[in-house]
ZAMARGU-4260 file (C-alpha; in steps of 0.2 Angstrom, whole numbers, plus 5000, padded with zeros to 4 digits):
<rodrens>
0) 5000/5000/5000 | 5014/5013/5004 | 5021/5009/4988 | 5005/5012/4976 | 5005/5028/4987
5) 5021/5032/4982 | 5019/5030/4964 | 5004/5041/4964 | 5012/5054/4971 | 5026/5052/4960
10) 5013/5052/4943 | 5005/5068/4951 | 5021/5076/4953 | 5030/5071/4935 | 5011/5080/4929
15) 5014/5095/4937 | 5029/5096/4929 | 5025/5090/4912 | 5010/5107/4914 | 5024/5119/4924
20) 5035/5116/4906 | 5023/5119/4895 | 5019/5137/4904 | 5037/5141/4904 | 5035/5143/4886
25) 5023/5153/4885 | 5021/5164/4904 | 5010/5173/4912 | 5009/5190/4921 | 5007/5194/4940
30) 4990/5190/4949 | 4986/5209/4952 | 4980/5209/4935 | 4961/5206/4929 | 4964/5191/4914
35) 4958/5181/4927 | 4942/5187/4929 | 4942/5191/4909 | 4946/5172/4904 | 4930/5167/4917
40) 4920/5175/4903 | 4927/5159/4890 | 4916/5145/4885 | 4916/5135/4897 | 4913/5120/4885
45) 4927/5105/4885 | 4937/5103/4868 | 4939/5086/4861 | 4955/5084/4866 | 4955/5088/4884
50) 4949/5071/4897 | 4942/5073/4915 | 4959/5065/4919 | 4969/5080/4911 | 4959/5091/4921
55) 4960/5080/4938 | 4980/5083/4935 | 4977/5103/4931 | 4969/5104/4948 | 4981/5095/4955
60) 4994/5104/4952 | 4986/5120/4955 | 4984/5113/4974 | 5001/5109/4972 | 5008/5128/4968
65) 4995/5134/4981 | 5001/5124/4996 | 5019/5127/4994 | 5015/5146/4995 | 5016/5149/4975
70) 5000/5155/4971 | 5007/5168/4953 | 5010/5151/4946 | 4994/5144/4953 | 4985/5158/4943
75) 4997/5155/4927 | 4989/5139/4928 | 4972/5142/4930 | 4971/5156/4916 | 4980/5141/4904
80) 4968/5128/4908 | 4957/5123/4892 | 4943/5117/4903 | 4941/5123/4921 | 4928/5114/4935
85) 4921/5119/4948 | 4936/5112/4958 | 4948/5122/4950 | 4940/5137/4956 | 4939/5131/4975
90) 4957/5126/4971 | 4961/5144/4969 | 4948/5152/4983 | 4954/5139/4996 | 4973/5143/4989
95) 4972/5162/4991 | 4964/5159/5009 | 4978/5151/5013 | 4991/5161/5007 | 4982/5176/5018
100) 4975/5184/4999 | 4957/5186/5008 | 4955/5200/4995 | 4958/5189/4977 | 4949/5173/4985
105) 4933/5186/4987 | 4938/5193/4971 | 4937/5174/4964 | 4923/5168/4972 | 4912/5184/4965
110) 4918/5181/4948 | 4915/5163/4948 | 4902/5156/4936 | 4895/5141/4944 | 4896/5140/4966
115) 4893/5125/4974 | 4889/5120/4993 | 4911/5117/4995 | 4914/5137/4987 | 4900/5143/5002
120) 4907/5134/5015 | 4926/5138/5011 | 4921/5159/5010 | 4910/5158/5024 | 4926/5150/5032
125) 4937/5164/5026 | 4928/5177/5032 | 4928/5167/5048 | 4947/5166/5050 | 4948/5186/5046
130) 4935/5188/5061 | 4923/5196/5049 | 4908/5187/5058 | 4895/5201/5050 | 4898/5197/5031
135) 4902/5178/5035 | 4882/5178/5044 | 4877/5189/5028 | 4884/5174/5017 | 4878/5161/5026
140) 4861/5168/5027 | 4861/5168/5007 | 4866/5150/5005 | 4856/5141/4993 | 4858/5125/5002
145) 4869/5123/5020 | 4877/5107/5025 | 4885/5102/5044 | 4902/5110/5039 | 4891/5126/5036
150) 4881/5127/5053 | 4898/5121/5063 | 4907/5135/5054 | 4895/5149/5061 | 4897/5140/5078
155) 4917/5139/5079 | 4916/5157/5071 | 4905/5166/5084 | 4911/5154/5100 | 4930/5160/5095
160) 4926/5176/5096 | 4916/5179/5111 | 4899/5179/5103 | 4892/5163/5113 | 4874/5170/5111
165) 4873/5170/5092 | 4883/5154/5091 | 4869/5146/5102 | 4857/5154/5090 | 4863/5145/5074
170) 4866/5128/5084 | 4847/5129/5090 | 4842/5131/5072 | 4854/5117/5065 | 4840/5102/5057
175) 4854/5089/5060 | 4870/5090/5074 | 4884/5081/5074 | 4897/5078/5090 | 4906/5093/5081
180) 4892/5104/5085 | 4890/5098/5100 | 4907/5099/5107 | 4910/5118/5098 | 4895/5124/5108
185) 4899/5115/5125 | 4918/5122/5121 | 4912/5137/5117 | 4903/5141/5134 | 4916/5134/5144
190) 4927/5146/5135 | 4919/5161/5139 | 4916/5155/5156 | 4896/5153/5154 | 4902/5139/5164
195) 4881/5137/5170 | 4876/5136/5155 | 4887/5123/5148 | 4880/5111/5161 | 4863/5112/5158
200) 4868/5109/5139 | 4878/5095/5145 | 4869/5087/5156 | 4853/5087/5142 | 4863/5076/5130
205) 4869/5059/5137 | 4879/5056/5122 | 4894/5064/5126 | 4912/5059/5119 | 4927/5054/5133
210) 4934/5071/5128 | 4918/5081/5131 | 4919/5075/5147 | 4934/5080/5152 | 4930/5098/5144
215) 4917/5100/5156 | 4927/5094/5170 | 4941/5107/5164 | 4930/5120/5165 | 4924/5115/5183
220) 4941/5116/5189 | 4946/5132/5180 | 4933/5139/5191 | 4936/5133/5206 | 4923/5121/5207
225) 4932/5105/5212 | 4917/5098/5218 | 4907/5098/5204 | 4923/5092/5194 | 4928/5076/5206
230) 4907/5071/5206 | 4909/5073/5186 | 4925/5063/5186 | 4918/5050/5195 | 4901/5047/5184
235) 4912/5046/5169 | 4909/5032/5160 | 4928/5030/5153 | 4942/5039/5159 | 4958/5043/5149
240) 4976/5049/5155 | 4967/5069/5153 | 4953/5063/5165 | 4966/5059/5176 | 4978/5075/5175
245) 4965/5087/5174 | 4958/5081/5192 | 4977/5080/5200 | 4984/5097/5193 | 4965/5103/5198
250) 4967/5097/5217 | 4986/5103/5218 | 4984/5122/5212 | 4969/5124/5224 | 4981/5117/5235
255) 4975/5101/5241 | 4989/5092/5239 | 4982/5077/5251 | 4968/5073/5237 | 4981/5074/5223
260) 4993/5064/5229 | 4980/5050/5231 | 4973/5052/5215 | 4991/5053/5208 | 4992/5038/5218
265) 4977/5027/5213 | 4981/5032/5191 | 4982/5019/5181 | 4995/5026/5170 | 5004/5042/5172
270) 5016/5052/5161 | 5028/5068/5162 | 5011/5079/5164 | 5004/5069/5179 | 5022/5069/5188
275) 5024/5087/5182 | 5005/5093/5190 | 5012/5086/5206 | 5029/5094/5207 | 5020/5113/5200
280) 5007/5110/5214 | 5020/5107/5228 | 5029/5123/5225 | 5015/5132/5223 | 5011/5128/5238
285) 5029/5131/5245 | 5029/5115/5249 | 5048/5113/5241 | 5055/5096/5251 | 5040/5087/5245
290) 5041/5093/5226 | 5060/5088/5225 | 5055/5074/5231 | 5044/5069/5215 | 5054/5079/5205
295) 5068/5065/5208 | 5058/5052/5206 | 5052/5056/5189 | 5055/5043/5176 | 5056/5056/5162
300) 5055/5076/5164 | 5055/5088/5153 | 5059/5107/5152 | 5041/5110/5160 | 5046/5102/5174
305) 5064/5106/5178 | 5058/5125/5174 | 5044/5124/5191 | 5057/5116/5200 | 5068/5132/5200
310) 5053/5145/5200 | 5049/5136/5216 | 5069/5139/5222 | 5069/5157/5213 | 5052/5163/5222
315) 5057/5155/5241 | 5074/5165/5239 | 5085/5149/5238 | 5094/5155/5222 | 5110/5142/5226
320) 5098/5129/5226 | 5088/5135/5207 | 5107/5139/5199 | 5112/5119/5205 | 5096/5114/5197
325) 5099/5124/5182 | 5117/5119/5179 | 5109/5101/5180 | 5098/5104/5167 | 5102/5094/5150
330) 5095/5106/5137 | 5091/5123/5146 | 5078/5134/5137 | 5075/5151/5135 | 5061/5148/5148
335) 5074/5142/5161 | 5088/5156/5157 | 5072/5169/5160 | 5067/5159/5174 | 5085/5161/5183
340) 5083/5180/5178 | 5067/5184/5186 | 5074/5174/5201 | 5090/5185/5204 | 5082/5201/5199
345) 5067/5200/5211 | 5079/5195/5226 | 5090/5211/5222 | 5104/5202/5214 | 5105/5211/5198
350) 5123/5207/5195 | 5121/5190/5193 | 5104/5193/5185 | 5114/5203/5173 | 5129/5191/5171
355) 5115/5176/5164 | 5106/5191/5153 | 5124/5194/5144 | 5127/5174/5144 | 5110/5169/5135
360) 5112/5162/5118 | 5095/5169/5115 | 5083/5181/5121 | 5065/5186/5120 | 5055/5200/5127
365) 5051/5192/5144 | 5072/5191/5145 | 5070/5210/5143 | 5057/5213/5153 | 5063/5204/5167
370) 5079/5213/5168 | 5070/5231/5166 | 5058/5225/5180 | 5073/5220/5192 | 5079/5237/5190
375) 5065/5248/5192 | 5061/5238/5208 | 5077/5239/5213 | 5076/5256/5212 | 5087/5261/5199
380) 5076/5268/5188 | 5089/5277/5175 | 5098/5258/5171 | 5079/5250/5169 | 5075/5266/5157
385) 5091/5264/5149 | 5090/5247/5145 | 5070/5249/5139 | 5079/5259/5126 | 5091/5245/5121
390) 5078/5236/5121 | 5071/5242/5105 | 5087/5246/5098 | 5091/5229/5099 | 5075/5225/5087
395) 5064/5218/5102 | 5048/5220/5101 | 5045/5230/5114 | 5030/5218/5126 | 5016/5224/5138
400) 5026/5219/5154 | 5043/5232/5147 | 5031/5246/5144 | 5023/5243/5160 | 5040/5243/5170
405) 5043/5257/5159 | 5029/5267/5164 | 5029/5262/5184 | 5048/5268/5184 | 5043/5283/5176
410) 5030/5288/5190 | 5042/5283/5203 | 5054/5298/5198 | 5038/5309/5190 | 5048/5309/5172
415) 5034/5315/5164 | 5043/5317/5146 | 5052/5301/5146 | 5034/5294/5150 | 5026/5303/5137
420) 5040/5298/5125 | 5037/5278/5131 | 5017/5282/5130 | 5021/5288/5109 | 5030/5271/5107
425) 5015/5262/5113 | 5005/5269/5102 | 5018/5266/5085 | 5019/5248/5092 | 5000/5245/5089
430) 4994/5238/5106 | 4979/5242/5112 | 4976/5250/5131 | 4971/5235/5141 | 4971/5235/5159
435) 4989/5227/5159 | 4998/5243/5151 | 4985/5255/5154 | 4985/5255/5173 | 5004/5258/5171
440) 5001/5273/5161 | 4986/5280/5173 | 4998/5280/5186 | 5010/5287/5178 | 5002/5302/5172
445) 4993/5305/5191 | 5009/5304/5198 | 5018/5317/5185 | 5005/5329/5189 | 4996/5328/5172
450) 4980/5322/5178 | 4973/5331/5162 | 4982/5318/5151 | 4978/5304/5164 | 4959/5308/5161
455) 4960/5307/5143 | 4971/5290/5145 | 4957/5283/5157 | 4942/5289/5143 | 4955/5278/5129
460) 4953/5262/5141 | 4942/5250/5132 | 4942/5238/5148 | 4944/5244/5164 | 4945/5235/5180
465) 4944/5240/5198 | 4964/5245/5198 | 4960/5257/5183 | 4944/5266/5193 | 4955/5266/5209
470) 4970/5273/5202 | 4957/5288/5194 | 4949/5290/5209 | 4966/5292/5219 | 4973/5302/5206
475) 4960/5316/5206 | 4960/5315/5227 | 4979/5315/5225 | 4976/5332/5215 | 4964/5342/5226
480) 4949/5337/5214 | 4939/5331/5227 | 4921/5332/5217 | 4930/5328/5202 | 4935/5310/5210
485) 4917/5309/5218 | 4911/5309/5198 | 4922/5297/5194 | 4915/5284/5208 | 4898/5287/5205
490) 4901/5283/5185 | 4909/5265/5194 | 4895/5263/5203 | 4883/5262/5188 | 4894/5248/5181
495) 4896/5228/5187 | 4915/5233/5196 | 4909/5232/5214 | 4920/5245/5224 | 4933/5237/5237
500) 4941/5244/5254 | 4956/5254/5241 | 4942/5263/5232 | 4934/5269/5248 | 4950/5274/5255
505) 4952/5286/5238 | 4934/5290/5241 | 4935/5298/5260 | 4954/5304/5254 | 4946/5316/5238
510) 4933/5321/5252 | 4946/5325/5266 | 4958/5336/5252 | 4942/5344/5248 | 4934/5348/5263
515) 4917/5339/5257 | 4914/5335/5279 | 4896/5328/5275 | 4900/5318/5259 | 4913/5309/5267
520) 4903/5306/5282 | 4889/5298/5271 | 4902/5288/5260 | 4909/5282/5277 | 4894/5275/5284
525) 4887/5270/5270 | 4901/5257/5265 | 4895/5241/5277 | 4878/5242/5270 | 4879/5247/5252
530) 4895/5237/5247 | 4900/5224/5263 | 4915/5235/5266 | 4920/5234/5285 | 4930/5250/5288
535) 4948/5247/5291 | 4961/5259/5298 | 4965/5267/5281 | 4947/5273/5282 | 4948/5278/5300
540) 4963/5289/5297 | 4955/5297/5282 | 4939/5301/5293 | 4950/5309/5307 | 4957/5318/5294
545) 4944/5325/5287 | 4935/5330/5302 | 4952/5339/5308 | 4955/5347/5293 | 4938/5355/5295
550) 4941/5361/5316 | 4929/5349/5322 | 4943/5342/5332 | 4933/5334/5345 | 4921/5324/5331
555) 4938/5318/5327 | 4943/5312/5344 | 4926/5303/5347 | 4929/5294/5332 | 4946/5288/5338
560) 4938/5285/5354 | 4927/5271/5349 | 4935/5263/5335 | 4935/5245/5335 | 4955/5247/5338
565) 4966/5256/5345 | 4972/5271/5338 | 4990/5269/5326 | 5004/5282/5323 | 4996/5288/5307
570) 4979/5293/5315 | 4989/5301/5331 | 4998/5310/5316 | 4983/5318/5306 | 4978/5325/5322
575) 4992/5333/5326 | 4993/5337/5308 | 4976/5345/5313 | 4979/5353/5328 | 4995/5363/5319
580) 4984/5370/5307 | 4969/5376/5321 | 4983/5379/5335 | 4976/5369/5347 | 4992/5364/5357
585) 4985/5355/5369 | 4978/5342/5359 | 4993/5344/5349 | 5004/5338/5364 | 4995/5325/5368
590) 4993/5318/5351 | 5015/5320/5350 | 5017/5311/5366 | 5006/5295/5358 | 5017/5297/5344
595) 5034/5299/5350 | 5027/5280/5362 | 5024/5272/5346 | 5039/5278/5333 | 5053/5287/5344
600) 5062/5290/5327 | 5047/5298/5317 | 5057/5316/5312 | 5043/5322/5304 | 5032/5324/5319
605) 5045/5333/5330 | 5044/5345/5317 | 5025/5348/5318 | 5025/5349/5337 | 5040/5363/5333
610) 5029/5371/5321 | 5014/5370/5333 | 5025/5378/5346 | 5031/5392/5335 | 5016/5397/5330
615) 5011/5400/5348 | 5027/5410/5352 | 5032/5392/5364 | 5051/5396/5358 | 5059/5388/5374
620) 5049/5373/5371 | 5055/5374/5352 | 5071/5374/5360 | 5069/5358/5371 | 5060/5350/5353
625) 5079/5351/5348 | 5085/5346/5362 | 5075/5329/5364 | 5078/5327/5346 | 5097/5328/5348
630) 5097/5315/5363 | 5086/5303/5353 | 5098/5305/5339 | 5084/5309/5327 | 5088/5319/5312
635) 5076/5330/5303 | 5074/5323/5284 | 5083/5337/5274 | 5070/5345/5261 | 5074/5343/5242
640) 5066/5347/5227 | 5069/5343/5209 | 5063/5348/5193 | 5066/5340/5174 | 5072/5349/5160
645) 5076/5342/5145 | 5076/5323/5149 | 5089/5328/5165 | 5083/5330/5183 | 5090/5345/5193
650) 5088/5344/5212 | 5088/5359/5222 | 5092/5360/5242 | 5089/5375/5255 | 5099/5387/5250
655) 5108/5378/5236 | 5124/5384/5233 | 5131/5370/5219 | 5118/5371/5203 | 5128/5378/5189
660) 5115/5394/5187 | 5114/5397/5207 | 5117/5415/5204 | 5106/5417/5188 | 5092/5408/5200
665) 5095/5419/5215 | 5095/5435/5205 | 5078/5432/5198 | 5072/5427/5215 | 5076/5443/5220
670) 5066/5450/5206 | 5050/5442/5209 | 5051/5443/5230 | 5048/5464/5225 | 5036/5461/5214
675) 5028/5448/5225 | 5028/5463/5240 | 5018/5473/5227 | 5003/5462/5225 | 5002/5460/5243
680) 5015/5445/5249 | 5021/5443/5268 | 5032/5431/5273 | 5025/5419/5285 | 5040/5420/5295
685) 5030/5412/5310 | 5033/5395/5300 | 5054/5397/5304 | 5058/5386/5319 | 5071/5399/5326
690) 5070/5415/5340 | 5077/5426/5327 | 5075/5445/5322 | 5060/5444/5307 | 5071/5452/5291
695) 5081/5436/5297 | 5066/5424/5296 | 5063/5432/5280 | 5079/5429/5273 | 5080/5410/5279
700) 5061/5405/5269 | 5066/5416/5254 | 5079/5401/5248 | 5068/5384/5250 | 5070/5371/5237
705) 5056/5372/5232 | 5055/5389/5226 | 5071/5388/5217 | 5067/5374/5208 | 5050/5383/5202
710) 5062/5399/5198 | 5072/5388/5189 | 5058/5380/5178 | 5052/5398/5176 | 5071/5403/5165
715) 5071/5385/5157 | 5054/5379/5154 | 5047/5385/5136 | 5031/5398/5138 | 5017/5390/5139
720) 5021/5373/5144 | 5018/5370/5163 | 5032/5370/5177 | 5031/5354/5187 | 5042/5350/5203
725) 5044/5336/5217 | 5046/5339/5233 | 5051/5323/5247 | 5043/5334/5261 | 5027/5344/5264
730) 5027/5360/5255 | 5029/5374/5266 | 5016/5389/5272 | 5028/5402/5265 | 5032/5394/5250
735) 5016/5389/5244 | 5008/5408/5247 | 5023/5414/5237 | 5021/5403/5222 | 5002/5406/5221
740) 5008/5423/5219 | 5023/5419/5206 | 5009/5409/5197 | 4999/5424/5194 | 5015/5435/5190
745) 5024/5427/5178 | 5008/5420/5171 | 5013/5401/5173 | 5004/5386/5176 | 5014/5378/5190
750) 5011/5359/5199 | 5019/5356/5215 | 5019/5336/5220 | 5025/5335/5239 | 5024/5320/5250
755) 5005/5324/5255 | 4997/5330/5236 | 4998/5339/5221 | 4995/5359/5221 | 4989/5367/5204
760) 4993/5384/5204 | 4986/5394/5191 | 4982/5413/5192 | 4987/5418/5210 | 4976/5402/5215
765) 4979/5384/5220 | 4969/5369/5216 | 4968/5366/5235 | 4959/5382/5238 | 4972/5383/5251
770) 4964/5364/5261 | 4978/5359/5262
</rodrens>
């Protein structure tokens, strides 16, 4: 029998030939031409000389050139045929499909003189594979005649695309099923996570293949829903090696381990997948002793399984224990090299993570991407930025997970143009702005101070998940937009996202910045009863926060007073925060004493007691502040502030006295502190911690980093683009009344991130209406 076989294929071959000859006397132009559809117009009537068995072999060999990717000399053929069939134009429909020419197989089939159920079904399934489910229904709706290939067509068509509906639609109206149509609309369910449905569909046919079976029981275990999967695993009439597997990898990644090993136990055969489910289920369950422990009695392992025995070394920090494994390895792939790199990249050893990066006979994009990941999170933001950029130079393409890091190390150091510059490569690489990238780039732009643009990425958003409607919701609190925040979550609340503890922290956060004292006392207690949200301490803080910010400093301590826990730092800290800002010392003493019991070391609110006493004149208690400070050995965080220019970030300190343009900067200070008197400015020389004459107070505020960072943006920034600076500490009294007026003098936009918020000032005005 091989041998017949072989001799037809050689006859059918030495045909093709024999026809091919005969062209290369006389060839034919390119396909893009329309003798083509001008020779359809010939009489299709067959001359004397020419048998059914010529044209069998012309077809044959047009099949022939269309398979092998040829299809100019498939068309030469075709126009040079003295008869042509009905197959010969299938031949060349079906050929073009296959060679990715959707537009000439449309162009053939239009032109085509006589169509038969085969030249339907093979469009219908062309306009399937380009996704073009409208026109393939339109088609299939104008079939003379339909078979079981047509009705399964429609069904593998919508299912694969999502529209599981429609596909039930066409499989109810089917006169005649098949176990294809069947299993495409039981897979299709299952798919699209219908999971419901597909078991009232199963369980209304009993006639269901072992491999039907073991889809359903699939789809019970990708949805958690072991028990439904072991009661189906143990009806099945006939179990197979998949059966098997699917139930031990199932029990072992919900972490069971105890069922799975007596399943894995009581199989009747196993193979590299069933020993592999064990040893993957083991470590991720950190279970590593009892994964080594199958992993060295494998019989046979593959890279599968060698690769989730070093993950499981990599992700419990044992790296000498994954590099023994991987050295053991017989035939490492690019999986286990990027394996090894993750590993050493997220346990901060980025040397050796580089070391295998520059060994690897090969690289993909997750290589990349794990090395930029270990970078930003390591903290060095300008070696992961650098590398993104080789990334591409190297012809990468550039993934979803290296634009993300990209993005995320951009908003740790507030680059706004290097992450507008990342944000235009996104776009030129075609991806679309899923939740993946996209969150990456909301962030980014909130924490840049552009919430305009993080707005108009957020619109862009095609899917949005509960991390894409927090990050907008913190954004605008973040920014002083309190009501615009409060839109946003009322727009959420209309949709199927159901809000978590992180959105209702955002929420009392916008209405704290904002001073909205009744919204956020409604959002608070409404958060049990509409959305089964029991209020943590995040949501305490933002409470006691709000309610000092607004003076009603004794609603705050009632609140702290019956919480169902004791009071933290933080809280203690926001109402000392509080009593700064209403000179309430008392209160203020008592919430630093709580403090200073909980985190001696906490700098930050020795300076705010100091501040409190200043305010009040209490200079000998200032003095003792120091004191206590000094004994403690606790050292006030020095302020910076830094602005970017040009792709390079310049940092400014009090009374900077090393920036190359130090004396350009300080001139024009001068300039605008005279112009700022004009309009109105005073120093708020009650803010300087020292018992000093006031022209000395004045002196000592007119230098902060902040303000020559904004003076510097001011001579460098082009007109008409906004000023953005990062400060590490809370922007000052002084500084920020002074910039409000800069703002409105030099006719700036200028945003101001410090360690609390974002200010926008604008005009002589801030975003903050001066809530802060």
């Amino acid at each position: 029998m091989q041998n017949r076989g072989n001799a037809a294929r050689l006859l059918q071959r030495e045909a093709v030939d024999r026809i091919q000859k005969r062209l290369d006397k006389n060839p034919i132009s390119s396909p893009e031409r329309s003798v083509a559809f001008r020779s359809s117009k010939k009489s299709e009537k067959k001359p004397s000389s020419v048998t059914d068995s010529d044209i069998v072999k012309w077809n044959m060999a047009i099949s022939d050139h269309m398979r092998n990717g040829r299809s100019d000399s498939a068309l030469q053929l075709f126009d040079k045929m003295p008869k042509r069939t009905t197959v010969s134009w299938n031949s060349m429909i079906s050929g073009y499909l296959g060679n990715g020419r959707f537009d000439l197989a449309l162009r053939f089939f239009d032109e085509m003189p006589e169509k038969n159920l085969v030249s339907w079904n093979v469009m219908i399934n062309g306009y399937v594979r380009n996704h073009n489910l409208f026109a393939a229904r339109q088609l299939f709706d104008k079939m003379p005649e339909r078979d079981v290939v047509s009705w399964n067509t429609m069904i593998s068509g919508y299912t694969q695309n999502g529209y599981i509906d429609e596909a039930r639609e066409i499989f109810d109206r089917m006169p005649v099923k098949n176990s294809i149509s069947w299993n495409g609309i039981l897979a299709g369910y299952i798919q699209n996570g219908r999971i419901e449905a597909a078991r009232r569909l199963f369980e209304s046919n009993s006639n269901w293949h072992t491999v039907s079976w073991n889809a359903m029981m699939a789809g019970y275990v990708r949805t958690n829903r072991l028990v439904d999967a072991r009661m189906l695993f143990d009806r099945m009439p006939e179990r197979d090696l998949v059966s098997w597997n699917t139930m031990i990898s199932g029990y072992a990644q919900d972490g069971n381990l105890t069922e799975a090993q007596k399943l894995f136990e009581e199989s009747p055969t196993r193979d590299v997948f069933t020993w592999t489910a064990m040893v993957s289920g083991y470590v991720q369950n950190g279970m590593l002793a009892e994964a080594r422990r199958v992993f060295d009695e494998m019989p046979v392992k593959n890279s599968i399984s060698w690769n989730a025995m070093i993950a499981g070394y990599s992700q419990c920090r044992m790296m000498d224990m994954a590099k023994e494994l991987f050295e053991q390895m017989p035939c490492p792939n690019i999986s286990s090299w990027n394996t090894m790199i993750t590993g050493y990249a997220q346990n901060g050893e980025l040397d050796h993570a580089l070391q295998l990066f520059d060994e690897m006979p090969n690289r993909d994009s997750i290589s990349w991407a794990a090395m930029i990941a270990g970078y930003a999170q390591g903290g060095y933001s300008e070696e992961a930025l650098r590398l993104f950029i080789q990334m591409k130079r190297d012809g990468e393409r550039l993934n979803r997970s290296a634009f993300t890091c990209a993005f995320s190390t951009c908003a740790d150091i507030a680059a706004l143009e290097c992450g507008e510059q990342v944000h235009g490569r996104l776009i030129k690489a075609g991806y679309e702005m899923g939740c993946f990238v996209g969150n990456a780039l909301l962030t980014m732009y909130c924490k840049c101070g552009s919430i305009d643009e993080a707005y108009s990425a957020f619109k862009e958003m095609q899917e949005k998940d509960l991390v894409t409607w927090n990050t907008m919701i913190a954004g605008y609190a973040r920014h002083g937009f309190g009501k615009e925040a409060l839109v946003v979550f009322e727009s959420m609340r209309v949709t199927n996202i159901k809000p978590d503890d992180i959105t209702m922290v955002g929420v009392l956060s916008a209405c704290s910045h904002a001073g909205l004292v009744d919204k956020g006392m409604g959002y608070f207690n409404s958060m049990e009863r509409d959305y089964g949200i029991t209020a943590k301490t995040q949501h305490y803080t933002c409470m006691i926060d709000l309610l000092g910010r607004a003076g009603r400093l004794e609603d705050a301590e009632a609140l702290m007073r019956n919480m169902p826990f004791e009071p933290d730092a933080t809280m203690w800290g926001a109402l000392l925060g509080a009593s700064r800002i209403h000179g309430n010392t008392r209160l203020g003493e008592r919430a630093a004493e709580r403090i200073f019991e909980m985190e001696p070391d906490n700098s930050g609110m020795y300076v705010l007691l100091s501040n409190l006493y200043a305010a009040a004149g209490r200079w000998a208690d200032v003095g003792k502040m120091r004191i206590t400070m000094r004994e403690r050995g606790v050292r006030k965080v020095p302020g910076f502030s830094w602005i970017e220019v040009k792709n390079t970030v310049h940092t400014f300190s009090v009374g900077d006295s090393v920036h190359p343009e130090k004396d350009k900067i300080y001139a024009f200070l001068e300039e605008l502190d005279l112009k700022m008197k004009r309009l109105g400015y005073v120093s708020a020389t009650k803010m300087v911690l020292h018992d000093v004459e006031e022209e000395e107070k004045e002196h000592m505020l007119k230098y902060h980093s902040e303000k020559l960072a904004v003076a510097f943006g001011i001579l460098n920034v082009p007109p008409g683009r906004p000023i953005r600076v990062i400060k590490n500490l809370r922007v000052c009294e002084d500084c920020h009344n002074a910039i409000k007026h800069v703002s409105k003098i030099v006719n700036r936009s200028i945003i101001l991130r410090d360690s609390n918020r974002f200010h926008h000032f604008d005009g002589g005005l801030c975003s903050c209406g001066d809530y802060w």
